[in-house]
C-alpha angles and dihedrals in degrees: 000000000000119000100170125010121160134139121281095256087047089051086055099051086048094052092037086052096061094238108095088102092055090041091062103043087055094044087046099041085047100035098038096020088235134149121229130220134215095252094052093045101052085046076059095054094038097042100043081054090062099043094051087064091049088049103042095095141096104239092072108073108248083229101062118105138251125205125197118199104349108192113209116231119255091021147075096228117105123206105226094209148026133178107180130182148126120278129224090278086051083249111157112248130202113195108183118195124198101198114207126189098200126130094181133026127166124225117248130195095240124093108267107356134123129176117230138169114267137173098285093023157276116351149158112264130168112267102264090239089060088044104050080047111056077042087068086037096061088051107054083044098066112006106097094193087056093028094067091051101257095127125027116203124207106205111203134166123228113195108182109177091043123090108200111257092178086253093101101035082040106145085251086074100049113099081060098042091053081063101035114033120215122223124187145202095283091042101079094108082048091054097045081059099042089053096047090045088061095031119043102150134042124265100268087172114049088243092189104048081054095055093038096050082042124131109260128222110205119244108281117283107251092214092064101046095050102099088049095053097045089059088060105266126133104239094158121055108212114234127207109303094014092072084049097055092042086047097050081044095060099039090050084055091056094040105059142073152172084288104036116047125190129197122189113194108195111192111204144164130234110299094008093129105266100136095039094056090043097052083044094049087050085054105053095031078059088049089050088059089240126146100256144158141184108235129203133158088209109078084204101088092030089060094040088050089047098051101057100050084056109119081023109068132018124273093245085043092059094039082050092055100047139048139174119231097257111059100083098085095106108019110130113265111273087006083137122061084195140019123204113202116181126173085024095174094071096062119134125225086219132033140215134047091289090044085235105114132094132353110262120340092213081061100048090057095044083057103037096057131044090223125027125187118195120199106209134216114155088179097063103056101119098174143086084223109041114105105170102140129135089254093063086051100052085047096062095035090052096055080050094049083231121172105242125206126184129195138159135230111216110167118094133216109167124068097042078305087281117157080174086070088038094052097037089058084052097056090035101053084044088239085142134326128270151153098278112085099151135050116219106197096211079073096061135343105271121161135154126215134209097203125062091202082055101061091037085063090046093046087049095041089055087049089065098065098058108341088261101125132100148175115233139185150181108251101261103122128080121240100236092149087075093080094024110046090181092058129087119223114189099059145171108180094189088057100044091239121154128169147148134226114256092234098102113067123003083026107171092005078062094114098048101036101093091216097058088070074095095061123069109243124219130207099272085065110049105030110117090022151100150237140169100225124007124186110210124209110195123210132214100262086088122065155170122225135152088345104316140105104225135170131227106207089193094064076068108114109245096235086058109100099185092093097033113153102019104125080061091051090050091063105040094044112000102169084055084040086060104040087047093053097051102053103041091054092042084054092048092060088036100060087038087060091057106050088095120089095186110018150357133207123196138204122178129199087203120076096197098051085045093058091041089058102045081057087073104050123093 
């Protein structure tokens, strides 16, 4: 999204005038609906000082344009800064310019990491020329308009309070720097050249509105890049904190031993890269020659990964590669050098069919593995019996005097990479409030239908594009299809809609067997991972009534175990009966919500819920 966007001699009289700072903050708070804080605004006023120096000459065509905190689609991540112009040969160029305000920094041994002085400390950060180029490489991934060639984009760093101590351009960096250039306080006459070499002429063309109106391509479907990645190829590019995770991750690894444990909990959002980072860090652990497993209590993802590295590995490789949580009850204490728990919220107390066997699933991996890294998602727990939370973790770790280390995901990848829809399905299924009050649907394809036979034939219709489409629903509906293949067992008879469960069948392989868009997918089989496009049918368990959003556990249907035991809970403890319900079946709709990377359809059962709803769409 573009949040300013002028010619370079208009850039200049802003920044002359004394009011670029205040320009910005305005453009960001109206454009990204953000507020600003008193750090960011005063880098604005320090840095476009400096690059009005850098762009006070001649040789940089006063046409050409200039772009302030450009926010890639799809992501969280802004671009500082943007020249863009045509070349000698009236070729469109893209300069991007991470602007960094830094005056120290310390070398790290992990790839691409420095350590540097913020607000609240010293911490570990991606080298900014690692940074300003997966920047460029997110964008060639997934930007059509860049991706077919029509643009080329020159990432670079300024750091203009910063004179090079050989700590920054250190050998270690190199591979970056070669593809992100670094200038310093004393390079702004080199900058000014690096920048005309690329631009000669001005931007005829209006080169950024064209990459920013641009068709998107969603971030690459992990699934299908499995086998790929496993053979040692870097199908994902790390962005920001994501490197940072992967990096602490290995060095952890390396760290620890039989006598000194080490656990990381990374807490993260839908599409913020968990999975990604955990299937990396299984690849390159294996390549390290070190003991590891993905781990993951849903058997969904584990069957659709292995399914498609079947024909390519072997049948041990792949069993190797992947574990379900509970397999760990009687390992021999530090077998693993690494554990690789995705999807840790869903962890069990106890393992096995019968839920008898083992004492807590989050210990015995602790204690199976020297080092244990847990990706996070509270929201998502959609059990009675899943207990997955940092303060489990911190339990278990703590009996193992285990070194704990905590750290967040925050870009975002599904749902058109909007926190706004994230955050809008918080505050509207009054999971808690937020700023978000209202959807806008240019953000993400949100749409809700009337009809249930409607959004069948929608969902049908976007199959057919790559097989990336699927029906979902809230599990209120009994699986009587189970005995009587022939029965259906989700239907509206006043719509003339009839459908199964998936869960005959192609059972967990439901969201990748091209067939099975026929059948209606649960949560069990969708959880951890991704479509395109999900219609969502919501039951009645969830309601609308006098203002609030409330739930209704007995619409459940009786063969759904998610919610087993409940009625016994209710009497011993209702008001943690109560809180435990509604969450859990809040969570369920709104994971269901965010399956879809580029879009979600939505049918209600109840009338009430629906018009609330549409209330909140713009």
């Amino acid at each position: 999204m573009i949040v300013y966007k002028k010619t370079k001699q208009n850039f200049i009289e802003d920044t002359l005038s004394d009011s670029i700072e205040d320009i910005i903050k305005d453009a960001v708070q109206l454009s990204l609906n953000k507020s600003v804080g008193e750090s960011e605004y005063i880098s604005w006023k320090n840095s476009l000082m400096y690059m009005l120096k850098v762009l006070h000459s001649d040789d940089i065509p006063k046409e050409a344009m200039v772009s302030i905190e450009y926010n890639i689609p799809r992501t969280n991540n802004r671009i500082d800064f943007i020249v863009t112009g045509l070349n000698d040969n009236d070729e469109e160029q893209l300069v991007l310019i991470e602007l960094k305000q830094w005056s120290a920094v310390e070398k790290t041994d992990k790839d691409a990491t420095v350590r540097t002085y913020f607000k609240h400390g010293i911490k570990d950060t991606v080298h900014p020329s690692y940074q300003a180029w997966s920047y460029k490489s997110l964008m060639e991934g997934f930007n059509v308009y860049v991706y077919n060639g029509n643009v080329t984009i020159h990432p670079c760093v300024y750091m203009h309070n910063y004179v090079d101590d050989n700590i920054i351009t250190d050998s270690f960096y190199k591979e970056y720097i070669d593809k992100a250039p670094i200038f310093f306080k004393k390079d702004i006459k080199k900058l000014t050249n690096y920048i005309a070499s690329k631009i000669s002429k001005s931007d005829s063309t209006d080169i950024l509105s064209k990459v920013d109106n641009s068709e998107i391509r969603p971030s690459k479907s992990l699934a299908n890049n499995l086998s790929s990645m496993l053979k040692g190829n870097e199908e994902f590019t790390l962005i920001d904190n994501q490197k940072i995770v992967y990096e602490t991750a290995l060095e952890l690894t390396q760290k620890s031993s039989v006598n000194k444990k080490n656990v990381l909990i990374v807490h993260g959002g839908p599409g913020t890269g968990k999975s990604v980072i955990a299937i990396n860090l299984l690849v390159k652990l294996t390549q390290q020659g070190l003991i590891s497993q993905y781990v993951t209590k849903n058997s969904a993802p584990r069957q659709v990964y292995e399914k498609k590295l079947t024909g390519t590995f072997k049948k041990t490789e792949i069993s190797n590669f992947f574990s379900g949580s509970g397999a760990y009850t009687k390992t021999i204490p530090n077998s693993y050098d690494a554990l690789i728990v995705d999807e840790a919220h869903r962890l069990n107390e106890k393992s096995g069919m019968f839920q008898n066997m083992g004492e807590n699933q989050i210990k015995e991996i602790i204690d199976s593995s020297k080092f244990s890294v847990f990706f996070l998602d509270e929201n998502q727990k959609v059990t009675l019996s899943d207990i997955g939370s940092e303060e489990q973790i911190l339990k278990w770790a703590q009996l193992y005097n285990a070194d704990v280390e905590i750290l967040e995901l925050k870009s975002q990848f599904r749902c058109s990479g909007s926190d706004g829809y994230l955050s809008w399905l918080d505050n509207v299924l009054q999971i808690k409030e937020t700023a978000n009050t209202m959807l806008d649907k240019s953000e993400y394809d949100f749409q809700i239908i009337d009809n249930p036979s409607t959004l069948r034939e929608m969902i049908f219709e976007k199959n057919k594009e790559s097989n990336s489409a699927r029906l979902l629903a809230g599990y209120c509906w009994k699986w009587i299809s189970k005995k009587d293949t022939n029965a259906n067992d989700i239907v509206f008879p006043e719509h003339k809609f009839a459908m199964q469960w998936n869960l005959g069948s192609d059972g967990m392989l439901w969201i990748i067997k091209p067939e099975s868009v026929s059948e209606v997918g649960c949560i069990h089989t969708c959880q951890g991972l991704e479509l395109d496009y999900v219609g969502v049918i919501i039951g009645d368990d969830i309601i609308y009534r006098d203002g609030q959003v409330l739930v209704d556990p007995s619409k459940r249907a009786s063969t759904d175990r998610s919610i087993y035991g409940y009625k016994k809970l209710m009497k011993e403890n209702p008001e943690l009966a109560k809180e435990k319900l509604r969450n859990i079946i809040k969570n369920t709709y709104r994971t269901l919500l965010t399956r879809g990377m580029k879009g979600c359809y939505v049918y209600f059962v109840d009338k009430e819920l629906e018009e609330y709803f549409r209330k909140y769409i713009r």
